[in-house]
N, C-alpha and C positions, 0 to 999 in steps of 0.2 A: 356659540353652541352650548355654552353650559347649564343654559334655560330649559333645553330640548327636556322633553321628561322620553324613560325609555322608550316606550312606541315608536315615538316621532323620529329617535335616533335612527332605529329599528326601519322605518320606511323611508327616511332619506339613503342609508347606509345600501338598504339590497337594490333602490336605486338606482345607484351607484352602480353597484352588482351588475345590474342588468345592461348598463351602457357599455360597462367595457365587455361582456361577453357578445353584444350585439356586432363591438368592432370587427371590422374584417380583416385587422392584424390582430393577431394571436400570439401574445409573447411565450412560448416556453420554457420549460425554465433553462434548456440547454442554450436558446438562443440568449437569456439573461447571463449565461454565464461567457457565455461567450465577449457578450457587451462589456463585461467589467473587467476582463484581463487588461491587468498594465496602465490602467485607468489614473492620472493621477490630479489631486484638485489641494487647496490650498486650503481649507478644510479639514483636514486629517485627523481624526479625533486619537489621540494614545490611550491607546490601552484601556477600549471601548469596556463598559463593564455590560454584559448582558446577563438577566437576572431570568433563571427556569421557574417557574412553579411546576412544582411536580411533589411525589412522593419519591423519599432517598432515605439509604439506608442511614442511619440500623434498620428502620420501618423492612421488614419482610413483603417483599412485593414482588412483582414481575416489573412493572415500569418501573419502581426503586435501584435494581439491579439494572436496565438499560439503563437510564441518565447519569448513571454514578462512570458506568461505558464510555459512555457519551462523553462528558465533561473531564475523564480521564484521557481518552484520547485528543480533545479538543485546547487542553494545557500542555500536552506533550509537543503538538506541531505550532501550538498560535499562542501562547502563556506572555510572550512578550508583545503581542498586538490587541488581545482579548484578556477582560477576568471575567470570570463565568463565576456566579453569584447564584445560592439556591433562596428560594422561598417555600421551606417543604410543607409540606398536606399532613393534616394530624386531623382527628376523628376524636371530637368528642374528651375523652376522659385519657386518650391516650397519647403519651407524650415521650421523648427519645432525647437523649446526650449526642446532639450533632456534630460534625465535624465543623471546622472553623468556616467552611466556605457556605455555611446556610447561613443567613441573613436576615429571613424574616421568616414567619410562621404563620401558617392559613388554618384557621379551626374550622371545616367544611360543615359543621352540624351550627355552625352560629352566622346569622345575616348580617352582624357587625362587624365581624372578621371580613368581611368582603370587602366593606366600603372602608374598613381602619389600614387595610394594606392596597387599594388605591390609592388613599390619600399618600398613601408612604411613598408609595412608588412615584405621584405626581411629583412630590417636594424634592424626592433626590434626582439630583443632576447628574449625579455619576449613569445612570440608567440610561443607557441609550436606545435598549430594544427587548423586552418580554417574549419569550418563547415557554410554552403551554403544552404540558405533557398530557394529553387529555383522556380523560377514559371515562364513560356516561357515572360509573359508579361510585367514582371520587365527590361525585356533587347529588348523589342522591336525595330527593328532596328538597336539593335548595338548587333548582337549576336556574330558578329567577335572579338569584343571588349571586349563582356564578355570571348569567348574564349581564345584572348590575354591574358585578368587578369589569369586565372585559370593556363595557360603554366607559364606564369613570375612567379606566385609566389612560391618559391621554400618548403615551408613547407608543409608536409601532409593536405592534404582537405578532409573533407567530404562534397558530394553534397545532400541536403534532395529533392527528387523530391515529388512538392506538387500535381502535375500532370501527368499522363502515360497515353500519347492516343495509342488508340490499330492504327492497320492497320496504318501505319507511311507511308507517299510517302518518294521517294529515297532522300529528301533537310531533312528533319525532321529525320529520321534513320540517316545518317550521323552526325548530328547537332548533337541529344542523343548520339551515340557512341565516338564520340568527347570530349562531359565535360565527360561521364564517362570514358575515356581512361585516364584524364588527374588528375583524382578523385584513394587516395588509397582506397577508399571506397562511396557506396552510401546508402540511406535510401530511404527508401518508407514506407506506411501504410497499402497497404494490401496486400494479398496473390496475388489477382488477378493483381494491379501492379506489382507485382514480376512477375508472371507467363508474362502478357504483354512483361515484357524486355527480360525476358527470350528467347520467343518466337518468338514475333515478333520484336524485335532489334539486338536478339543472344547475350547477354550480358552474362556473366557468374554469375553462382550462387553465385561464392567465395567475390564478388566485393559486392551484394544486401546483406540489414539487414532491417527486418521488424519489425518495430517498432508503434505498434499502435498510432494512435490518442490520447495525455492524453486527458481526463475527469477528471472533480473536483470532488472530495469527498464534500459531502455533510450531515449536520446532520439529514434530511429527517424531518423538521418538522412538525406539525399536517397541514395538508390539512385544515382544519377548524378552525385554525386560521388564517391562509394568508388569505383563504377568506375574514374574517371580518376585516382584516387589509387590501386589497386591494379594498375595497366596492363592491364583486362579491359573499354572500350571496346567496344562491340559485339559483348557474347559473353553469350550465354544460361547461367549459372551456376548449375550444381550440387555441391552439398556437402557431403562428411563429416568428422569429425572426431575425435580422441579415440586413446586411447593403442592402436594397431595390433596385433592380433592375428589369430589365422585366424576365433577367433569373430565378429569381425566382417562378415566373409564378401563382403569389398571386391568377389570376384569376381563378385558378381551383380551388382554395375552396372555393371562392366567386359563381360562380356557383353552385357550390355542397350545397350551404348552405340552400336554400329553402325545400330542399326535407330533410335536416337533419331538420331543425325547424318543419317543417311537425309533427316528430315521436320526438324529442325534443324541446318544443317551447322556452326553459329555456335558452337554447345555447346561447353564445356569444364567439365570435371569436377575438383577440387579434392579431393585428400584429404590433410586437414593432420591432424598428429602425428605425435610422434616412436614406435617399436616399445615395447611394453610392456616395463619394466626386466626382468618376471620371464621374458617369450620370448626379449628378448635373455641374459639368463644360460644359461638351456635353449638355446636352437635357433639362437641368434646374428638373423641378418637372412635367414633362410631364408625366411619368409614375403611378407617387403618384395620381397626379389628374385625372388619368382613373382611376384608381383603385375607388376613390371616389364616380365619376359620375356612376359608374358599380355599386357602393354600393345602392345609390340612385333609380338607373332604376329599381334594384329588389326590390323595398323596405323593407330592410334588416339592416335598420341603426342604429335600438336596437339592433344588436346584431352582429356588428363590431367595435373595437373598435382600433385605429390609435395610437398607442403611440408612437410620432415621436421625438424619443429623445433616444441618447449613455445614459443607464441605466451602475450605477456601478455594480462588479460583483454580489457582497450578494444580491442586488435588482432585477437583471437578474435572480439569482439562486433562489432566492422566488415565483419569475413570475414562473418558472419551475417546483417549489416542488406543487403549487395549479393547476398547468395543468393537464386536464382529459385528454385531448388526444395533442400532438405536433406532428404539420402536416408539413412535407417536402416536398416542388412539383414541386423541381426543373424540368426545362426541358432539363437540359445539362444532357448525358448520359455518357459523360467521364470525370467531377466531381467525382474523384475518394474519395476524404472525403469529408466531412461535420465541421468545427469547431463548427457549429448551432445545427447538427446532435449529435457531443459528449458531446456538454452542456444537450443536452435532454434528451439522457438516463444517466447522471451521476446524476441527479436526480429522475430517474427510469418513467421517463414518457412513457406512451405507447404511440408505437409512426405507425404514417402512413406514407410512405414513396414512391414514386418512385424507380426507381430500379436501384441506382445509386450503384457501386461496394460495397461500405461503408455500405451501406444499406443489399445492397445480404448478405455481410459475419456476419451480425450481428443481422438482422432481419429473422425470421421463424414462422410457428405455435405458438409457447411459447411464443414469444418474439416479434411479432407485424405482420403488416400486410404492402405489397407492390402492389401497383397499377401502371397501367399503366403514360408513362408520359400525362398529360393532360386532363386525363379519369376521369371527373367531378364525372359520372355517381356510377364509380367505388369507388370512393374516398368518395361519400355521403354512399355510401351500408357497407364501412366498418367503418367510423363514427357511423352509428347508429348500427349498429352489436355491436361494444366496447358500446359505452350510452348505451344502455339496456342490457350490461349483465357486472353488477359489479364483480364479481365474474371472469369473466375473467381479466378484466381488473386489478386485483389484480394479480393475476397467472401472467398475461405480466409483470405488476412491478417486481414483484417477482424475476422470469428468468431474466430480462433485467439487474437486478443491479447484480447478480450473474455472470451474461457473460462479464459484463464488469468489472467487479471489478477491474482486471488484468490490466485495463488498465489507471489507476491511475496515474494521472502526477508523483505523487513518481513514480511508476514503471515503467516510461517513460526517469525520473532523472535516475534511477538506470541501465534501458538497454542504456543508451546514456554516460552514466560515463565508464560503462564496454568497450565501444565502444572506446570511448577517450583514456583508460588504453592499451586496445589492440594494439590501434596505434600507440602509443608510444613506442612500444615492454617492453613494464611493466615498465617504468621508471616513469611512474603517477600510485601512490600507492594511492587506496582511504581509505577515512577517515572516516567513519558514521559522521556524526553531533550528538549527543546525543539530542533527541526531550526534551523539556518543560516539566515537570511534570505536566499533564493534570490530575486532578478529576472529570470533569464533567460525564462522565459516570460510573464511582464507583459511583456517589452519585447520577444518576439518578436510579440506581439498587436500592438506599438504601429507606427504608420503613421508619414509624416511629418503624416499629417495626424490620429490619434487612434486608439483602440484600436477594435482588429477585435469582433464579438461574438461568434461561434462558430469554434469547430475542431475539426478533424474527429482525431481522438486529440489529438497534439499540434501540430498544424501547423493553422498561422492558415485560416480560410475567408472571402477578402475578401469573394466573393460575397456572405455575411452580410450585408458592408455593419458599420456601425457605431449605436449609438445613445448618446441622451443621458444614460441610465442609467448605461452604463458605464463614459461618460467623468469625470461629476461622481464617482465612487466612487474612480476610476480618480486623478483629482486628490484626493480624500481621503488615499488610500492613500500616493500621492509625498508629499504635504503628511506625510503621519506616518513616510515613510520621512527627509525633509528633518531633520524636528523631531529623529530619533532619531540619526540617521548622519553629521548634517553635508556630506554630498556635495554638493556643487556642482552636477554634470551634472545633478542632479534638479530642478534650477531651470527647465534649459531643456526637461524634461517639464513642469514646473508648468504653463509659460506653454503650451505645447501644449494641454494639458487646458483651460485657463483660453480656448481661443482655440475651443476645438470648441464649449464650452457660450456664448460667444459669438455664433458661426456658429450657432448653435440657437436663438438669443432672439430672437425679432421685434420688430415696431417697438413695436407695444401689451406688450409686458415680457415677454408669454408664452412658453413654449419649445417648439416642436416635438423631437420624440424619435428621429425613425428617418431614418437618411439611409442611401443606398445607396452601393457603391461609387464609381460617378462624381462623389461628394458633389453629388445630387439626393436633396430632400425623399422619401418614398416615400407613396404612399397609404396607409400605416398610420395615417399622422397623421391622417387623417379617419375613421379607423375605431375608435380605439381612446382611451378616455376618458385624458386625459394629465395629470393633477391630481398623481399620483404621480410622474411624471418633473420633474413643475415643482419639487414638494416638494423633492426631492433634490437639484436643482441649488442652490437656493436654502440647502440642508444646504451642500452644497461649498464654496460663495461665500462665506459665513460661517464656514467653517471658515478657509479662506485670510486673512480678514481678523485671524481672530484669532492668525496666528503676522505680526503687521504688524512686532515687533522683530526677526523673521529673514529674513523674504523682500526683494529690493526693492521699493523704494517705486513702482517702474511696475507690479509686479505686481498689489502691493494698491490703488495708484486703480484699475486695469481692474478689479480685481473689486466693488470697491466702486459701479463706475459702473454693472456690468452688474445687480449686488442691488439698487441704488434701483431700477433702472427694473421689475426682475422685480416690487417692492414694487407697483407702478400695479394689477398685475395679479393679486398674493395672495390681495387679499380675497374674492376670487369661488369663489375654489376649499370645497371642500365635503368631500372625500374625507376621512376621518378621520387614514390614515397620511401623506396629504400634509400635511393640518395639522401632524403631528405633526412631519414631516421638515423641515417650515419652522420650525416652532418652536424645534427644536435649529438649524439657522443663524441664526435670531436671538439665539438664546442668546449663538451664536461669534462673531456679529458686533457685539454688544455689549461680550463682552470686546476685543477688539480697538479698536472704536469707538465711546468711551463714549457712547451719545444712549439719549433717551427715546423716541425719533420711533417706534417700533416695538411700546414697551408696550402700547399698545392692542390692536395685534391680536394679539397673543400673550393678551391678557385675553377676546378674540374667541375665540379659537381654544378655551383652556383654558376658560371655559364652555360651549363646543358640546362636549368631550369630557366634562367635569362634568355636563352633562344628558342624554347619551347612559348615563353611569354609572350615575346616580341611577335612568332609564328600565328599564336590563336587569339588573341586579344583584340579587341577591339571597344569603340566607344560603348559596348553594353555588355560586352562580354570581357571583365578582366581575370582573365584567367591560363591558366600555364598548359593547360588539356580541353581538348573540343567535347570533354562532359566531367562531370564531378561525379567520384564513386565514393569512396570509403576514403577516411583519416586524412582528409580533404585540409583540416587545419595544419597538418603539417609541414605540407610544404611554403604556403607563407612564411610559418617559425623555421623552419630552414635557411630563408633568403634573409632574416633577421639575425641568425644565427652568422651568414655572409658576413652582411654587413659587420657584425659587433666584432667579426675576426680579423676583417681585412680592412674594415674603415670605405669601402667601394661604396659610395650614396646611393649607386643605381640601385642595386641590391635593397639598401631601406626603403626605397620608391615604390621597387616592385613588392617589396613584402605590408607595407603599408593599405596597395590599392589593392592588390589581388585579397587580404584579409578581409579590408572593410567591403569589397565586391561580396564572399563570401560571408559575412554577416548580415549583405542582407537580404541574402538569399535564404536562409536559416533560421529568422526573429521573424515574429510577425507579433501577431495579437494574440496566439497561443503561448507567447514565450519562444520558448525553442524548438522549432523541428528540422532536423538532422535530414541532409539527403537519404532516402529511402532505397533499402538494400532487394525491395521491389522491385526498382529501376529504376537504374543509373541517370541522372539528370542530364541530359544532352544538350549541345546549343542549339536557342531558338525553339527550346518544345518546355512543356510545363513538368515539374520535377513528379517525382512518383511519391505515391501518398504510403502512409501505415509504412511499417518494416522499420523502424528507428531503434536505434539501435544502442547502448549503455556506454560502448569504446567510442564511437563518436563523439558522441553529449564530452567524455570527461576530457578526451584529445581538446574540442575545444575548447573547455574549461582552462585547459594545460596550458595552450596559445593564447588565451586570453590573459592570462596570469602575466606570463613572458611579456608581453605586451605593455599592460598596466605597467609592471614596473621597471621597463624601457623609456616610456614617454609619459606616464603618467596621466593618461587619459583619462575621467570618471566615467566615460561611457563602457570604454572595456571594464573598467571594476562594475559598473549593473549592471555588465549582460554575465560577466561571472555569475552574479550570485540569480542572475533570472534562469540560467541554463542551470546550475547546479538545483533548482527548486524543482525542476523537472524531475529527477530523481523521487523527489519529496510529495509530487502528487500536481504539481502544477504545470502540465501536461494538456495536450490535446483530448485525453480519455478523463484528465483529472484523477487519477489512479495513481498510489505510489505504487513506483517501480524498486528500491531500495528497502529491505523487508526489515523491518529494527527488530526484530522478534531473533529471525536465526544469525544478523549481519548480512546476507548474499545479497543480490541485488535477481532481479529477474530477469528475463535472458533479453527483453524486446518488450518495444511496445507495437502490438499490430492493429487489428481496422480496430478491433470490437473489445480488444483484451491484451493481457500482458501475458507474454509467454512466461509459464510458471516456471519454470527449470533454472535453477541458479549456479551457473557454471561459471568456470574459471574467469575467461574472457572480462565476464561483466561481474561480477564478483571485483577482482581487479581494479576493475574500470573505475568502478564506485570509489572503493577504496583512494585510488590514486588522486581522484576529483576532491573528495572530501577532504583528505591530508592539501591539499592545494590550495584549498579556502582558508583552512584550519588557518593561516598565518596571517590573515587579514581581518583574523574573529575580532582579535581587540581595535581596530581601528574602526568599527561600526558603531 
């Protein structure tokens, strides 16, 4: 092929093009992704280097600022399976002090720079795949030359198009059909540019992968303190952002703003960034100083305010978290995303917007409001529509952070790794990164008096009230933070946890589970069978007991006084995973405090599971109950628990096949899915889809652990660390579930999306999962 001169490349290449779209399989790219989970080949390249050409910063750009996004989020989760390598874009005369990860340098106004960083890129080996930040104006004038680059270079490329104009003349269709003939793959950001190439370029489905816009995760702080940290106390806040040009077309909301101060006088309008590098070169600050003089003519100059300066991001994303409303008013129609746009709602601002593509697929009734381009008119009436009705304007936060969650630069890392993997034909095998042990949201949960059980995103919801659930997990999890970190402060959460499940145990040993905020019992406790909560506390207690060499010794008599008396009250209980959940505290409290006093009922317990076994099981069904519900792992590590007490082989027989029966109901080709709290898995019927849940995932994690280092299996240590990635985003949705931004974890994952709300439960869950792994970090 190296003969080919361009054309001939050019007509064997769209060739090509046309056979695989004539096929009547259609690979998608979810169905690609699907194909490469778990995948593994003998081939495996370490630490694939893939190399962007793009512009990055210092270079002031909009695509500079996404890939720098990009490439931070995609070292944060894959840095040990991937190195991401720049080749930045420079213009001419103008040149930048880069950071260490740029590598080579593209002069886009010279046709030598084309073919001298081909050739570069052919000779290194580390290179195993070119991804192409593309935008028509990076290559103005040398679009031959950028085609030249992309023919010469012989490694797989991907082309990201930041752009897709519809209705193409016959010079622009050819141009597009060109880089993607010569592309194994392209990206775009929305549905409507897919549909565009689709349609009007004829590109095939198999070559597009739609990969949203990331947006930052955000801790959502109080609205009412940024104010008084940014001296905007009692002012109704509106806001734009982003490097100043005419296209952005400032002056419609500058117009629209008298008739808003009218019905809001409080208002003040915010528009931060400094003038575009390339209008200031052209037009100097021509544009900034209309804008100015426009301010003045209306006399409106209380209440616009110029912030004309590159803000860093946490300062950007503060600006965003105290905006009432983030106004868009561009006038370009085929701006198919926004980087200003995905900053705005990843801090949940309601947002007004023209009806740029980005906009359509993301903005509706729930979720904001879209005006005409220009239509001042229009753009004042839904301004004051939002100011006076708080209540909606909460509702639009609400939807807006929910619709986009998904699109999380981790989940942007995550569908662009899977992409990398793909193209390699599986010889880049990824890696999770294992995230930082983060506390800040366990302990924003935590009271003086114990952890809250719900929030509402991430902010505690007292009203919830607290329960006993959450608190004995809640002391598991510090008890394994203790045992791991050595911190101190953790002690005086111990005894907090250790003082709630106290305040929960009654006189007869039992434990009530639901206290409300004023710490009053609540009538749930007469409603709701409590055999499980007893269980767990009693898990807790014995767990405390058995780190007795590191905690103080007032901790462990309290706990050990509150388990004898819980002991009066064990034997009654019936529920199977309460059994179960007691049994593993007897286990812990045995190693801590050697007695026999307890064997029996663990001999109690372990034959009502033995004859539940014996009762439902069968050649296809091994299992202890005629369907699997919730914390399904536990009762296997229970009969393993049997055994390790009493030495009884039956007991490791049944906890051996009923486990491995139960893993492999659970793994597939997605990794892990957890029986669905949709509905209960029954025998002989097919298990229920979506509803997966965070205390699952980590229970099994927990069983698996136990497991591993019982017998030493390496298949229980991969499906640890495969069900633990699930957290991480390698999921059925591909979505992380675990947020590294606040610590929380999200509450579910269901059909279409993760439930946003990061409450106790799964909070915990996380936690306890990851401190689990944490001890197997060095032996990888």
């Amino acid at each position: 092929m190296k003969n080919e001169n361009i054309p001939e490349k050019i007509d064997r290449l769209i060739s090509q093009e046309a056979i695989f779209s004539n096929n009547s399989t259609t690979l998608s790219a979810n169905t690609i992704r699907k194909s490469i989970h778990h995948s593994h080949t003998d081939k495996t390249i370490d630490k694939a280097e893939i190399l962007f050409i793009t512009s990055y910063p210092p270079r002031e750009c909009g695509i500079a600022t996404y890939s720098q996004d990009l490439i931070t989020a995609l070292n944060n989760k894959f840095n040990n399976s991937l190195s991401i390598k720049i080749c930045a874009l420079e213009n001419g005369k103008t040149s930048y002090n880069y950071p260490d990860e740029v590598k080579y340098r593209l002069d886009t106004s010279q046709v030598t720079s084309y073919l001298n960083l081909a050739e570069e890129i052919n000779e290194d080996d580390r290179i195993q795949l070119v991804l192409i930040q593309h935008e028509f104006g990076f290559y103005k004038d040398q679009e031959q030359a950028f085609l030249q680059l992309l023919y010469e270079i012989s490694k797989p490329i991907v082309v990201v198009f930041h752009t897709v104009l519809p209705q193409p003349d016959a010079r622009l269709k050819l141009e597009v059909k060109n880089i993607v003939a010569a592309c194994k793959s392209i990206v775009v950001m929305t549905k409507t540019s897919a549909a565009i190439l689709m349609d009007d370029y004829g590109i095939s489905t198999r070559k597009i992968n739609i990969i949203a816009h990331g947006t930052h995760l955000v801790p959502h702080l109080s609205e009412k303190f940024l104010k008084e940290k940014y001296d905007l106390v009692g002012r109704k806040v509106l806001t734009t952002f982003g490097l100043l040009s005419s296209g952005k077309s400032i002056e419609t909301t500058l117009n629209a703003l008298p008739a808003i101060i009218k019905q809001c006088p409080e208002v003040i309008f915010l528009i931060i960034g400094k003038t575009h590098p390339e209008v200031v070169k052209n037009d100097g600050e021509v544009y900034r100083e209309s804008l100015i003089e426009k301010v003045k003519t209306l006399g409106i100059k209380n209440h616009v305010k110029f912030i004309n300066k590159y803000l860093d991001l946490p300062t950007l994303l503060e600006y965003l978290q105290l905006t009432d409303i983030y106004l868009f008013t561009t006038n370009d129609p085929n701006q198919a995303v926004s980087g200003t746009f995905a900053y705005a709602m990843s801090c949940g601002c309601p947002i007004i917007s023209t009806p740029i593509p980005h906009a359509k697929e993301f903005l509706g009734k729930d979720t904001g409001i879209i005006f005409d381009f220009k239509n001042s008119v229009q753009l004042a009436k839904g301004v004051n529509l939002l100011l006076n009705d708080y209540s909606l304007r909460k509702n639009i936060i609400t939807n807006t952070l929910q619709k986009i969650v998904s699109t999380a630069w981790e989940n942007s890392a995550v569908a662009h790794a899977m992409l990398f993997q793909y193209m390699s034909g599986n010889r880049i095998q990824l890696q999770y990164n294992l995230p930082e042990i983060n506390l800040n949201h366990f302990q924003a949960m935590t009271t003086e008096f114990g952890m809250i059980q719900f929030s509402k995103i991430n902010q505690p919801n007292l009203k919830s009230g607290y329960t006993l659930d959450d608190n004995a997990r809640a002391l598991v999890a510090t008890c394994m933070y203790f045992k791991t970190s050595g911190d101190k402060d953790s002690i005086t959460e111990i005894r907090k946890y250790l003082a709630f499940i106290k305040f929960c145990q009654q006189p007869t040993g039992n434990f009530l589970n639901y206290v409300d905020q004023q710490k009053k019992f609540t009538g749930q406790n007469n409603d709701v069978n409590l055999d499980d909560s007893n269980g767990r506390a009693v898990w807790a207690l014995g767990y405390v007991v058995s780190l007795k060499d590191i905690l103080p010794t007032s901790v462990i008599a309290n706990a050990v006084s509150i388990f004898e008396l819980a002991m009066e009250h064990l034997a009654t209980i019936k529920s199977p995973r309460a059994m179960s959940f007691a049994m593993k505290g007897i286990f812990y409290f045995h190693k801590g405090k050697k007695s026999n006093d307890y064997l029996n009922i663990v001999h109690v317990y372990a034959n009502r599971l033995l004859e539940m076994y014996k009762y439902e099981s069968n050649i296809i069904w091994e299992w202890f109950e005629g369907y699997m519900t919730y914390a399904n792992s536990i009762l296997p590590e229970a009969m393993l628990y049997a055994w390790l007490m009493t030495g009884e082989n039956i007991y490791k027989d049944i906890a051996r096949s009923s486990f491995n029966f139960l893993l492999s109901l659970i793994f597939n080709k997605n990794g892990i899915e957890v029986i669905s709290n949709k509905g209960w898995l029954q025998k002989g019927q097919e298990a229920g889809q979506f509803g997966e849940q965070p205390i699952d995932v980590a229970y099994t994690i927990m069983t698996l652990s136990k497991f591993y280092d019982v017998f030493m299996d390496e298949e229980y240590h991969k499906k640890m660390d495969i069900a633990f990635n699930w957290f991480l985003g390698d999921n059925r949705l591909h979505q992380i579930i675990y947020n590294p931004c606040t610590g929380g974890c999200y509450d579910g994952l269901e059909e279409t999306h993760v439930n946003l709300n990061q409450g106790a439960e799964s909070t915990v869950s996380y936690l306890m999962a990851r401190l689990t792994v944490e001890k197997y970090k060095n032996e990888e």
